[in-house]
N, C-alpha and C positions, 0 to 999 in steps of 0.2 A: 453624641453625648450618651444615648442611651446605650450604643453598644459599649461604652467604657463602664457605664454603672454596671449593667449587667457579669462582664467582664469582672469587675472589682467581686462582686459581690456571689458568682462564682468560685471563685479564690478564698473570699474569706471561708464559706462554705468547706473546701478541701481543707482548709486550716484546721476549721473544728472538728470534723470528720477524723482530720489527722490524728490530730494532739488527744483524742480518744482511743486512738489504735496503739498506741504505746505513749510512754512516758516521755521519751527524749529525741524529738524528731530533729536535731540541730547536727549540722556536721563541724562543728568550731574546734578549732584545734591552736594549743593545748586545751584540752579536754576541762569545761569547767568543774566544780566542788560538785554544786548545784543548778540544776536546768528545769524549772516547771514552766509546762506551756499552759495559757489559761482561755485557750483557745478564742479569744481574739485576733483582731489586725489594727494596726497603724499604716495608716496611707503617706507615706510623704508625697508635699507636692512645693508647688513654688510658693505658697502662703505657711510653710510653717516654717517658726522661728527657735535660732538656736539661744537661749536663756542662760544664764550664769548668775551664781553667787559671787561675790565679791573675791579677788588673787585667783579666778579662774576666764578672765578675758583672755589666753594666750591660748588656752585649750579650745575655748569657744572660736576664737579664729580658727586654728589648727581644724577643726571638726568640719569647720562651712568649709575652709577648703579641700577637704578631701571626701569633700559630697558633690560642690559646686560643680568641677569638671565634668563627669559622668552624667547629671544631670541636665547641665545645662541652666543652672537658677542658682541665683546669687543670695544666698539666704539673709534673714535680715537676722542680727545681734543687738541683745540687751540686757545690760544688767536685771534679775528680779530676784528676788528671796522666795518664791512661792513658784513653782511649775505651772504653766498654762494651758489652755486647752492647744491640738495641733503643736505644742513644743517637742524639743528638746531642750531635759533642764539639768544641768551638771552645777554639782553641790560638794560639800565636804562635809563628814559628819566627823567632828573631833573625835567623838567617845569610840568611835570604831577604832580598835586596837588591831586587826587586821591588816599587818605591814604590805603595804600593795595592794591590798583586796579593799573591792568595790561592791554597788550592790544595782544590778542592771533592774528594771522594771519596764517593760512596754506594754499597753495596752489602746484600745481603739483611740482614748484620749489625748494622751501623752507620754513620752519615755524619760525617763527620770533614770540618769547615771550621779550615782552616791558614792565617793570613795574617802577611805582615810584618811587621803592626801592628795597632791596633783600626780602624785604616781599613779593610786586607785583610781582616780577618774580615767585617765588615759588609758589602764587597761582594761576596764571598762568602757571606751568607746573602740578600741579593737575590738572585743567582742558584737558589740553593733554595727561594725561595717563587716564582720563575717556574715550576719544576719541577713542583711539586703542581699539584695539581689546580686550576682557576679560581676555582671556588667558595672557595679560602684569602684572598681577597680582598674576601670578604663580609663587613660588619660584623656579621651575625646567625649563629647556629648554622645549618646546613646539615645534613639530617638524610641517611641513604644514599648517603653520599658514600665510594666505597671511599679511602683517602688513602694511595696509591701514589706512589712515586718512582721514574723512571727511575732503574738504574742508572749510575753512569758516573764516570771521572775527568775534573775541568773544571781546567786551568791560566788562570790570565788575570791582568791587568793593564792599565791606562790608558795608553792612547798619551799625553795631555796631561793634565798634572796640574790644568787647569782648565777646570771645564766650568759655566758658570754661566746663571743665568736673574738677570735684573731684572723686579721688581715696581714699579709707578707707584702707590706710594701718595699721593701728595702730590694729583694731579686728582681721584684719587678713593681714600675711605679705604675700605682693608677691615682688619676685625676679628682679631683675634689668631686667631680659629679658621679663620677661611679663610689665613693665612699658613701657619699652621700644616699644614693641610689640601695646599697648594701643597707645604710642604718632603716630604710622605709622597709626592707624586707625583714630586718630584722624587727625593728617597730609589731608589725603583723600580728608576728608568733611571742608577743612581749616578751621579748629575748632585751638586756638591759645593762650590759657588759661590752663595750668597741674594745677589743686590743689592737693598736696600731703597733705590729713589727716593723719599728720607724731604722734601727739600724743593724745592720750586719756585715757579713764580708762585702757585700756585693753592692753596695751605698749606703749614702748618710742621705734622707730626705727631711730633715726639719730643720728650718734657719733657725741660722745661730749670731746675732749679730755681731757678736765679739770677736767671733773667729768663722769670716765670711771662706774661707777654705775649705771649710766642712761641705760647704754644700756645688764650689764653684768647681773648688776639685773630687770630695767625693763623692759626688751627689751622679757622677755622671761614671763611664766607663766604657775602653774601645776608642779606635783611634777614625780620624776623617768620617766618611759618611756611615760609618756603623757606630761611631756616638751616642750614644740612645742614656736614658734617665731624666732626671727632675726631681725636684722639692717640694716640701710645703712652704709657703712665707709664714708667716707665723700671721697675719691678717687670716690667711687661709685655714690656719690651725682652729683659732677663735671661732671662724665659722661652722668650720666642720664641728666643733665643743657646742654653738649654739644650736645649731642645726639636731644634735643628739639630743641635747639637753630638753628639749620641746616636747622630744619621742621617747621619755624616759630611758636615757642611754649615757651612761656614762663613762667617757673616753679615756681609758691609759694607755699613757705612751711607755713602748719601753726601749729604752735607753741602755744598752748590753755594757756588761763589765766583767772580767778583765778581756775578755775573748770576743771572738765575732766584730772586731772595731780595726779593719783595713783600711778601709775609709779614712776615717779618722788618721789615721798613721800616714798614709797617703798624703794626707795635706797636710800635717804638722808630723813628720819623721822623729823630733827629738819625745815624741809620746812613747817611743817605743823603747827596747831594751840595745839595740844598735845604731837606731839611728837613720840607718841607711834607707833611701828613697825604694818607694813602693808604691804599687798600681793598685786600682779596684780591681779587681779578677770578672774577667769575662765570662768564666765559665764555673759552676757553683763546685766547690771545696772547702773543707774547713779550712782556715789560713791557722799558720803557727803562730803567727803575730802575737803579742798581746800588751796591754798598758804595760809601762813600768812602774812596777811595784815601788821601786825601793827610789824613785826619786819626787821630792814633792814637787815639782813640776806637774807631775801626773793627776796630783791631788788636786792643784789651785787649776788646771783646766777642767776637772769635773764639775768641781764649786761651781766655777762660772757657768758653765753648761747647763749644769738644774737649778742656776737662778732665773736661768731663762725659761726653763723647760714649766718648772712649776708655776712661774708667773702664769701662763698659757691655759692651764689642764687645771681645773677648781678639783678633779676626783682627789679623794686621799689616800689614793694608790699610785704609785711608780713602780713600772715593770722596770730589773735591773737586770735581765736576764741569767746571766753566771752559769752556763752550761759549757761542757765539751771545750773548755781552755787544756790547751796542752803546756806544759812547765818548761820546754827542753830552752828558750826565751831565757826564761828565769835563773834556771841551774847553769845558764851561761856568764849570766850577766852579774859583775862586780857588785853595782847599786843592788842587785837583789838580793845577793849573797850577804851585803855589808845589813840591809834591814833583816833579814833571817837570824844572822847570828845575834845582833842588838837587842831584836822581841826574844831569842833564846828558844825559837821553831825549830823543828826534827826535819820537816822537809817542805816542799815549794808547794805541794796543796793547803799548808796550814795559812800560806800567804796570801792565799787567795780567802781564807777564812780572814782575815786580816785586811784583806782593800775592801770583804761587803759590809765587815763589823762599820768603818772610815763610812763607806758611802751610806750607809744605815743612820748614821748619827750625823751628817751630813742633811737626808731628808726630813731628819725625825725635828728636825729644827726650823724644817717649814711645815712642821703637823704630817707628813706625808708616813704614810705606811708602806714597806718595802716590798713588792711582789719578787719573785724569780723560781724558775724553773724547781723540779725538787731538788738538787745538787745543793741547791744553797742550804736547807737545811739539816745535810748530812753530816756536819761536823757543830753545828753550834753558832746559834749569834747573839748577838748580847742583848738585843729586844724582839717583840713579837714581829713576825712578820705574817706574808701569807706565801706557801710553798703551791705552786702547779704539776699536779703526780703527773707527770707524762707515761711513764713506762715499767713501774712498780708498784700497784694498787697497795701494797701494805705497807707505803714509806708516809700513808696519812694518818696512819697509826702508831707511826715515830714523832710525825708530826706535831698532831695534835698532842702527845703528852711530853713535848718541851715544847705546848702552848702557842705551839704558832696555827692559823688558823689554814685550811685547806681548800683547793680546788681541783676537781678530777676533771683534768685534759688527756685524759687516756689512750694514748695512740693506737690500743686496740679496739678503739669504738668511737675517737672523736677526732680523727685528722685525716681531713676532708679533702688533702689532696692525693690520698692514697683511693680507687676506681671502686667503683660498686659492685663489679664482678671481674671475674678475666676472660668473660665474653672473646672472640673473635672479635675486633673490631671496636672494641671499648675505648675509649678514648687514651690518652698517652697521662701516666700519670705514676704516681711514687710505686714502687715497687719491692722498696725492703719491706714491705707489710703485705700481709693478706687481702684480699680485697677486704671493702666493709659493708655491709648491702643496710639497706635502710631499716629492714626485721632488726641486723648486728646493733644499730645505733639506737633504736627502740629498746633493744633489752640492755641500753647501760645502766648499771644500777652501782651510785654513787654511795652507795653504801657499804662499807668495808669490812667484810666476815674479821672479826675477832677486836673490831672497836669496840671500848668500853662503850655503855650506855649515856656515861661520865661525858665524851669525848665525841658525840656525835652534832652537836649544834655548832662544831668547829669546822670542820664539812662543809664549805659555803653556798654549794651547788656545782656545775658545770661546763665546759667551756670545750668548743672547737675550733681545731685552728686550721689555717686554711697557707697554706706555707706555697711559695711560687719559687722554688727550685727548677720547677719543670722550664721555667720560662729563660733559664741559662742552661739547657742541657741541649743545644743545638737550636734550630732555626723555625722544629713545625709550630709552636705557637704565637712567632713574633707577627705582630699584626702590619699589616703595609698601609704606611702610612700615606701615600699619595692617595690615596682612595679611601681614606678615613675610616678602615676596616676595623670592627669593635672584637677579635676573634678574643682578643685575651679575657674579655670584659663576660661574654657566652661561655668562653670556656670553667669561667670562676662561678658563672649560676649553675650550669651544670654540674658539678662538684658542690655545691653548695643544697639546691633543691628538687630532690625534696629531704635529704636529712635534716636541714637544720630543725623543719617541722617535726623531727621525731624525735631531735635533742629538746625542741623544746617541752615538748609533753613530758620527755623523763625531769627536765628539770623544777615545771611548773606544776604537776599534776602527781596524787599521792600516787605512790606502789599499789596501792590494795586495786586504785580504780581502773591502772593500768590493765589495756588489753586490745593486743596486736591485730586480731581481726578486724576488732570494732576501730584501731585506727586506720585500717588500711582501709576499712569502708567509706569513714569520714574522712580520706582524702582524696576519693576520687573526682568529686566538685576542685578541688584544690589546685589541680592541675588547671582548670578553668579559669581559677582567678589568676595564677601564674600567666597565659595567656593572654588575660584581659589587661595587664599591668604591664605588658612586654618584658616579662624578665624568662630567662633562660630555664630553664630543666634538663633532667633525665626523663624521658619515657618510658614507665618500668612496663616489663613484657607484660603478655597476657600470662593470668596467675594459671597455674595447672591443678585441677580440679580431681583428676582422677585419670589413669590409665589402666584398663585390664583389658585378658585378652577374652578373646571372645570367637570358638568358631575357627582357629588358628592362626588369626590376627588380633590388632591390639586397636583399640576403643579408647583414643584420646580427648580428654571434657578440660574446655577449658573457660575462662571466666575475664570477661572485659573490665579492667578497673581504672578506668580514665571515664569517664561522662563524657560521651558524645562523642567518643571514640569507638573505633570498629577493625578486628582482626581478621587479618588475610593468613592464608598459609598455603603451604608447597606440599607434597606427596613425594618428591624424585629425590631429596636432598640436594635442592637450591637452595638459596637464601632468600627467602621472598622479599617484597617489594611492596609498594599502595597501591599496584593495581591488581595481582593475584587475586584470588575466590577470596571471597569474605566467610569467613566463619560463623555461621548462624545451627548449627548442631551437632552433637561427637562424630568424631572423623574417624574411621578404620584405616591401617595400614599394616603391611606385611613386617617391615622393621622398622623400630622407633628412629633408629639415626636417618630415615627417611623424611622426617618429619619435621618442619620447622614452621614456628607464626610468630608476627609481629603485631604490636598494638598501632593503629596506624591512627592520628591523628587529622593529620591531612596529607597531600600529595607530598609533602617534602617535611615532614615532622612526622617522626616515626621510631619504632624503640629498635633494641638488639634483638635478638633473636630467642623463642623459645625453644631451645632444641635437648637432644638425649645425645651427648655424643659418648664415645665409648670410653672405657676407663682411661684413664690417663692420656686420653688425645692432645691434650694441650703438649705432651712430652715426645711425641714423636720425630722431633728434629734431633731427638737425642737417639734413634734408634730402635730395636727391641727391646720389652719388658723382660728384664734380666731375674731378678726377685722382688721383694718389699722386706721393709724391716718395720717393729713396731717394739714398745717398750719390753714386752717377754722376751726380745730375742738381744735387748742392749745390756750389758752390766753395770751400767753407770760410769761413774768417774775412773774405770782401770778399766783399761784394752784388751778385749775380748774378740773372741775368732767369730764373724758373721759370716756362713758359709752359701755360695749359691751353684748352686747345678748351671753349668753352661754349656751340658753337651747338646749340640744342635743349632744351639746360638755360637758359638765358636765350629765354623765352619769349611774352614779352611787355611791356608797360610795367610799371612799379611798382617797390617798392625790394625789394633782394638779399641777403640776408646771406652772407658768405663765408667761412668757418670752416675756420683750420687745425689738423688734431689730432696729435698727435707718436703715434709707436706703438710704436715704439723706437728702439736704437740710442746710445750714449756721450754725445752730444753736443742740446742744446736746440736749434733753428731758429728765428733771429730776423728777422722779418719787416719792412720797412720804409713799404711799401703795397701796393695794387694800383693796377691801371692795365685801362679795360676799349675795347674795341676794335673799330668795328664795320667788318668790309670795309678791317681794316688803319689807320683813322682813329681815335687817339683822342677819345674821347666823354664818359666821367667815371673818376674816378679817389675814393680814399680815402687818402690819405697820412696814416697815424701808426705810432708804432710799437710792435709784440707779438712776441709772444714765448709759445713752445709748446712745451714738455717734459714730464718727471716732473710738473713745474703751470705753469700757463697764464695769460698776462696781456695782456689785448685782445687776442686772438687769431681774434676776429672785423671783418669790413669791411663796410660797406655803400655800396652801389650804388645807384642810382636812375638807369636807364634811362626818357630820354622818347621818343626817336624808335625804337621800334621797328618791322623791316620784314620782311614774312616771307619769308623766302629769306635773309636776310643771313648772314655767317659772324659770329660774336661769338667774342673772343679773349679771354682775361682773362690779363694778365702780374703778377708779384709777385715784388718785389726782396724777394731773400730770401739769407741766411748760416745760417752753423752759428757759433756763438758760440765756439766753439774748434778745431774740426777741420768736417768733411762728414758723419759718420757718426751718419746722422738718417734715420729713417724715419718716414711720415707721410701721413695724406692729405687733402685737405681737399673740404669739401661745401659745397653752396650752396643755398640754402632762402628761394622765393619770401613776403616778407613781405604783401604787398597785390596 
């Protein structure tokens, strides 16, 4: 006994000591308003009791159990109107106008959580399970765990009332307990938005009890033992809606129109514009399929569909998705023809403005407010909806001034199944985008250079989506089911954390107090509770602190940012390992591509690699570095001569491949051919045309050199544009085939 008081009373000691060395000793992320430490401690133990004001008995559970387990002590709960000594006491103060926002207070007495609402309170008891100790994050009892709280008053509140995450159930299904699982993570970082991507080409997962086909036949796909899929029952739905709801989370389903509904067509055929019998696709494609506009058939199966759907989901949002519909369906089809010419439309996209105005006025009469992708708001609807900018940050500036309200889904900052780097070795994952690395998703800034001032409370906040394409693009992330393997379930934390942590600071935490150091510092414990909770990760490298040379080698400083982790590294240019030298001071070596370290965690949890490899190494299957092009050398939207020296790299007879690769830059580079040139004289040439962006289409040529002479100068010219503007960067290689 005596060595515990002592032990406590140690600790509170550092506490005080601390919270006098600076202002804000806390690593809570998203990043509160307000943090004063008052250099006290609170002890929990198994005699303190969790307290509530009256419509807060559901949080008061909620709270003991997600103490109970890690502890080991079953708290006792009671109603009181007054905080007690050794409590925790969660209240509601009406007059606080602070939407979400709470007011934390602990001290050696008691901890008193005050919010505006059951929203406040709960994000204010997030903030108090950041505080404790890590180990509160462990589903098992944790034995010598002293369970101290800083001292401190915490103010805070949400800059954006909407901070959401999408799941891709439909490519690939997960089970009620991993959704579940995802909403506790998301809970954490009071993130406060579920999207279930419930349908798409590649299944239909939410029962439907009118039309049991939806699920019997599209719900699944693949024939005999490679059959793979599943549903929600709608018991299951309600659960997963309560489950959310407890955790301040509120679940849209979206329900795609006219496009992305295979499924659907699959089991009812007369949905379509032919008719004709159709599969769930095994492998991920946009399907041409789409509803039939022009018959009411189409309509009285929706009705029925989101009688069900909305009974389900209390949110006042329905995602209707309305992206990437192709028309060629429609410009076939009689029924769609006969409703085109009736409304008196120009062509088959305005029909499609025509089935979301139908399904708009359709939810608007069970109170629901219509979400979909930005496409839907590009032509017009006849009430407010809310538009999701996926891919043109300045369409929430169209948006918002024909009043529809917005949310940036950015796919250059918030879709989570595109890889954190292009590491060697990084996991398998989208690839029409750049990598995103977690610094990328930290500096999203939801706010739209040339939005009125007028126009900005329209902004809702922020959302990522987490899309499972990968998981029909061949066989590496299908999990084997005889042996109960969770690979899909790892593979989606991984992709998931630690960004979500850094979308949530952009969307809950002001611009001004934003700052990338100071998060990266405050998540190095974070990794920790990740661990202590069993949920997946990235282990990001060792940060690189400085390299200079020194003496005619180079002086490598690098910097551990995982807690209680420790980096190993090579000198030869291997790939190190957990058992390598451990890095404990600046390392010299002769050349930097010699050099690589990882953050090692434990024996088999461990990061990618810190390395320097040489320009453009990743492009070396394409050959030698031929040139580079950059916006100075494009002329925009008319085809202009890019010329490259290739005497030397053209080396002899036999054929050439010439490969252009885009690397950045706004704008794709569209090629028309090349032309190759010896001593000034055309000689052969490849005329077609590609095209090299975000992705790539024949964007290689071939050559075939017969008279080759040694001495000669060889020139290779390519008509080439920017398919919109100049601002294209890019290089291309050229790689002896024979």
């Amino acid at each position: 006994m005596l060595k515990t008081i002592l032990g406590k009373t140690c600790l509170l000691f550092f506490v005080i000591i601390n919270s006098y060395g600076q202002a804000e000793t806390t690593d809570i992320i998203p990043k509160s308003q307000l943090f004063e430490p008052n250099g006290e401690l609170f002890l929990l133990d198994h005699s303190t009791k969790i307290q509530y004001n009256e419509g807060l008995e559901a949080l008061a559970t909620y709270l003991g159990k997600t103490l109970s387990p890690a502890t080991g002590w079953d708290f006792e709960l009671s109603a009181s109107k007054k905080s007690k000594k050794n409590s925790i006491h969660l209240s509601i103060d009406p007059q606080d106008d602070k939407e979400e926002g709470y007011r934390l207070s602990v001290n050696s007495r008691n901890i008193q959580i005050i919010g505006n609402s059951e929203a406040g309170v709960f994000n204010g008891i997030q903030t108090l399970r950041q505080m404790l100790p890590i180990e509160i994050f462990n589903p098992r009892r944790q034995k010598d765990v002293d369970w101290a709280i800083e001292g401190a008053y915490v103010e805070d509140e949400p800059t954006y009332p909407w901070r959401g995450m999408m799941l891709d159930v439909s490519r690939y299904f997960y089970e009620v307990s991993y959704v579940k699982q995802l909403v506790d993570m998301m809970a954490m970082y009071k993130m406060n938005v579920l999207h279930l991507h419930l349908i798409d080409d590649a299944g239909w997962r939410i029962e439907i009890k009118k039309y049991p086909k939806l699920t019997s036949v599209g719900g699944f796909r693949g024939d005999g033992h490679e059959r793979t899929g599943g549903y929600y029952t709608q018991e299951e739905i309600k659960e997963i809606v309560a489950y959310a709801a407890l955790r301040n989370i509120e679940v849209i389903p979206e329900i795609e129109i006219p496009a992305h509904t295979l499924p659907a067509i699959a089991a009812y055929p007369h949905l379509s514009c032919t008719g004709a019998p159709q599969v769930v696709q095994t492998q991920h494609s946009i399907s041409g399929e789409l509803y039939c506009v022009g018959r009411e058939s189409t309509f009285d199966f929706l009705e029925d569909v989101f009688d069900e759907v909305v009974a389900l989901f209390p949110s006042k949002y329905i995602h209707v998705g309305g992206d990437e519909a192709k028309y060629d369906r429609w410009a076939q089809c009689s029924h769609c023809q006969k409703r085109k010419e009736t409304l008196g439309l120009e062509k088959e996209a305005d029909l499609q403005v025509y089935f979301t105005n139908r399904i708009q006025k359709v939810l608007k009469n069970h109170g629901k407010i219509i979400v979909g992708w930005d496409e839907i708001i590009e032509r017009g609807l006849d009430d407010k909806a809310v538009g999701m900018v996926w891919h043109n940050k300045k369409k929430a500036i169209l948006g918002t001034q024909a009043g529809h309200d917005m949310v940036m889904a950015l796919s250059s900052h918030a879709y989570f199944d595109v890889a954190e780097s292009n590491i060697p070795g990084e996991v398998k994952a989208a690839t029409w985008l750049s990598p995103i690395s977690l610094e990328k998703v930290y500096g999203m800034d939801p706010v739209v250079e040339g939005l009125g001032d007028e126009f900005k409370s329209q902004v809702l906040g922020v959302h990522a989506t987490l899309w499972s394409d990968q998981f029909i693009h061949g066989t590496i992330l299908q999990e084997i089911q005889p042996i109960n393997e969770n690979r899909s379930e790892k593979y989606f934390d991984y992709l998931t954390f630690p960004r979500m942590a850094a979308l949530a600071e952009v969307a809950w935490t002001e611009k001004s107090r934003k700052d990338w150091s100071d998060f990266e510092q405050r998540m190095r414990k974070h990794y920790n509770r990740y661990d202590e909770a069993g949920y997946g990760y990235r282990v990001p490298q060792p940060k690189l602190i400085g390299k200079k040379e020194m003496d005619g080698s180079i002086e490598v400083t690098m910097e551990n940012v995982v807690e209680g982790a420790h980096i190993t590294y090579t000198t030869n240019g291997l790939k190190p390992n957990s058992y390598d030298k451990i890095y404990t001071k600046p390392v010299r070596v002769e050349k930097l591509s010699d050099f690589k370290a990882i953050t090692v965690v434990n024996r088999q949890q461990f990061s990618l690699p810190l390395y320097f490899p040489e320009k453009y190494e990743q492009f070396k299957k394409f050959g030698t570095l031929l040139g580079e092009w950059k916006p100075a050398l494009i002329k925009g939207v008319n085809f202009g001569e890019l010329e490259l020296n290739s005497t030397g790299k053209i080396n002899g007879n036999g054929t050439y491949e010439v490969t252009f690769i885009y690397t950045d830059g706004a704008h794709k580079l569209e090629i028309e051919g090349v032309s190759v040139y010896k001593n000034r004289q055309l000689i052969t040439e490849d005329r077609h045309k590609g095209e090299t962006g975000p992705t790539s289409i024949d964007n290689t040529y071939n050559i075939k050199i017969d008279g080759y002479e040694t001495g000669a100068e060889f020139i290779i010219k390519a008509k080439v544009r920017g398919d919109i503007g100049n601002d294209s960067y890019g290089v291309v290689f050229i790689k002896k085939k024979d």
